[in-house]
N, C-alpha and C positions, 0 to 999 in steps of 0.2 A: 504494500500500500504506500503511496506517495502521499506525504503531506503538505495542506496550502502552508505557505508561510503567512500564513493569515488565521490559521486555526488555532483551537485551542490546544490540541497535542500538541504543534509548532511551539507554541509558549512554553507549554507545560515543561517541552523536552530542554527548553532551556534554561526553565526552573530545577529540574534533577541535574545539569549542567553546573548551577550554583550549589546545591545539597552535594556534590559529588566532592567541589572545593570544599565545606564543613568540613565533610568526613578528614579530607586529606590533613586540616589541620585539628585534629582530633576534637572538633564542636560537632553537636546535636548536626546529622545529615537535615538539614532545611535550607531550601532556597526560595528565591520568589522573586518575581519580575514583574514590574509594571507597565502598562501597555495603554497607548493611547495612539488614536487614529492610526492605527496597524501597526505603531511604531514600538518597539520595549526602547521607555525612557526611563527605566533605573533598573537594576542588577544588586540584588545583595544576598547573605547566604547569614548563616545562625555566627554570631559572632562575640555568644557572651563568655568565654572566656580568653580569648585578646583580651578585649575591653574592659576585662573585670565590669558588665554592667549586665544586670540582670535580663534587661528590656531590651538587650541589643537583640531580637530575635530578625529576623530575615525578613517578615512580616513591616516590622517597627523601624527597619531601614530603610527598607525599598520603600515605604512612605514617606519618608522624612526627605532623600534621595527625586521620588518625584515630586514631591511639594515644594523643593528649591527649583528643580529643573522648570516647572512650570509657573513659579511664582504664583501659587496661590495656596490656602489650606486644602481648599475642595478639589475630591477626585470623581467627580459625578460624572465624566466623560471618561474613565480609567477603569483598566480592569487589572486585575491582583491574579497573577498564576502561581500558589505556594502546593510547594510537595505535601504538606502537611498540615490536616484544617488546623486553623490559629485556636489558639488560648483566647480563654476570656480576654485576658489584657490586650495582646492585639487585634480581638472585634471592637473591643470597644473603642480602639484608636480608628478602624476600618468605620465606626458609626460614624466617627464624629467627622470623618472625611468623606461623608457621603460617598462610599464607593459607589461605585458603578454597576460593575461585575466581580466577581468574586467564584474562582476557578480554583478547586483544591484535591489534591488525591488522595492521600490517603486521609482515614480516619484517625481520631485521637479519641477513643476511647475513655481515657482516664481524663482528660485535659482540653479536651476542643468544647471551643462554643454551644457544640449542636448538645451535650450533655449536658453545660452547664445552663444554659436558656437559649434555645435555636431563636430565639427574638433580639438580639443581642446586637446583630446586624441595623442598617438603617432599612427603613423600610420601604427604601424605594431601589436597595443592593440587589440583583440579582445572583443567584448563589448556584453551581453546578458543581457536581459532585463527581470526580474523574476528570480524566481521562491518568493512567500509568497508577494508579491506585494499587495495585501490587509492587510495581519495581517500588517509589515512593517507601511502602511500607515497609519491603525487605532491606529497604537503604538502612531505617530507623533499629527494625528486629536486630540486624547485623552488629550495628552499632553497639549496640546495649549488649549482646554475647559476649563482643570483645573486650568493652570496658569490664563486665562481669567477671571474666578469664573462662567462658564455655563454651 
């Protein structure tokens, strides 16, 4: 199968592109990229141990990343492609920027939004579930075996 460079796999794959960089410097595999009018205008991956900062999640930069690029708070023309649905803490920064769209693969189970209140979102965010929702997870499972030592 060929992908548009317009789609959401196209994103997606180069959001596990960013999760792949985490991994390599032993941070939580998460990436995410933001995308506006076909364009990915920010790139960021999980970065809170660099940073020593809690919030640096991949989510929380590639916002931060495109709200300078575009000069404004609001991403309501911007869509968000992370490996991994967001934590409370970064839906709730994803409300207050009015996403747009909002494209995630794997689940979080113990930690994602849709557990803690799937309303969390703004209510006008469009939310899709997939696309790479296996690789995504297996990035996350792997991770955690090897920090574990199993």
């Amino acid at each position: 199968m060929e992908l548009s460079i317009h789609s959401d796999e196209h994103f997606m794959k180069e959001a596990l592109k960013q999760a792949a960089i985490a991994a390599e410097e032993g941070e939580i595999p998460v990436g995410a990229v933001v995308v506006a009018n076909k364009t990915i205008i920010a790139r960021a991956y999980n970065q809170t141990e660099r940073l020593g900062d809690p919030t640096a999640h991949a989510e929380m930069l590639a916002l931060t990343a495109a709200t300078n690029y575009l000069g404004t708070k609001y991403l309501s023309d911007c869509s968000l492609y992370v490996t991994l649905e967001p934590c409370g803490m970064c839906a709730g920064a994803l409300y207050w920027s009015q996403l747009g769209k909002l494209v995630y693969a794997a689940a979080d189970d113990r930690r994602g939004f849709m557990t803690i209140n799937p309303n969390m979102l703004h209510p006008k965010t469009e939310v899709k579930r997939g696309p790479f929702a296996d690789e995504a997870g297996s990035m996350v499972t792997t991770f955690f075996q090897k920090l574990r030592g199993k």
